[in-house]
N, C-alpha and C positions, 0 to 999 in steps of 0.2 A: 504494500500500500504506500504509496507516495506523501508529503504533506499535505498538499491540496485535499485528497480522498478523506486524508488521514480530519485532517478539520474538519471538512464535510461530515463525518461520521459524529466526529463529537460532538457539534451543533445540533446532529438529530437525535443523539443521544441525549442530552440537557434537555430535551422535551420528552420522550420517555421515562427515563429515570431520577430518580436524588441520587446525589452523593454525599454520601454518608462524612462527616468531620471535615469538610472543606467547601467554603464559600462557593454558591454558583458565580459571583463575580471574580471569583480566581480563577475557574476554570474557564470562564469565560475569557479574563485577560491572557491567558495562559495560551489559548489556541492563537490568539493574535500575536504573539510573540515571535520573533528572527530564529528558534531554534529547533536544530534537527530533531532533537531527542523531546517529544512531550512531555517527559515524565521530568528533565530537570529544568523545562518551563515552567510545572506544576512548581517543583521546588522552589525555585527563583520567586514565584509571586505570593505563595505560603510566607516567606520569608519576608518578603517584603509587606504584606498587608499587617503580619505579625511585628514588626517592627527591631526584625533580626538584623545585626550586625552584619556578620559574617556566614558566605555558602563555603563550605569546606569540601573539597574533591580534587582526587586525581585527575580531574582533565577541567584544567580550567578553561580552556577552549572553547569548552563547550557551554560556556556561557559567556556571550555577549556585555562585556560593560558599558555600565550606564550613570555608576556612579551613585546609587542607592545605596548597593549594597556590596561590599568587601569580598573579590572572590580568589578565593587563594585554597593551598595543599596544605597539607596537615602539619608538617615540617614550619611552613610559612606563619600559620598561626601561633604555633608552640612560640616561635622566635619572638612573635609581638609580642607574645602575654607574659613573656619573659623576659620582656626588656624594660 
């Protein structure tokens, strides 16, 4: 499934179903978002409605900065919180 399909599907899903422990406007902002992976869009906007600091992962790539929110590796944070 591509992203385009992949969007499509979740807009007709939000009319189907609830999602259970996350905002329909997360997952709403979530499919509008620049990223490959949906799942750390979800994460990204969880994060950000929640008024988190920092997304901590192995591939920071794979989130787009915007300057919300702090995306850094595990090693990266340890360094801040230790400095």
């Amino acid at each position: 499934m591509n992203k385009k399909s992949g969007n499509e599907f979740s807009k007709d899903a939000l009319n189907l179903f609830r999602f259970v422990g996350m905002p329909e406007g997360v997952i709403v902002k979530a499919i509008g978002r620049p990223y490959r992976d949906f799942e750390d869009a979800l994460h990204y906007n969880v994060a950000v409605e929640n008024g988190i600091e920092y997304v901590i992962t192995r591939n920071k790539k794979d989130f787009p900065g915007d300057g919300n929110i702090c995306v850094v590796d595990a090693e990266e944070f340890i360094e801040r919180e230790m400095a």
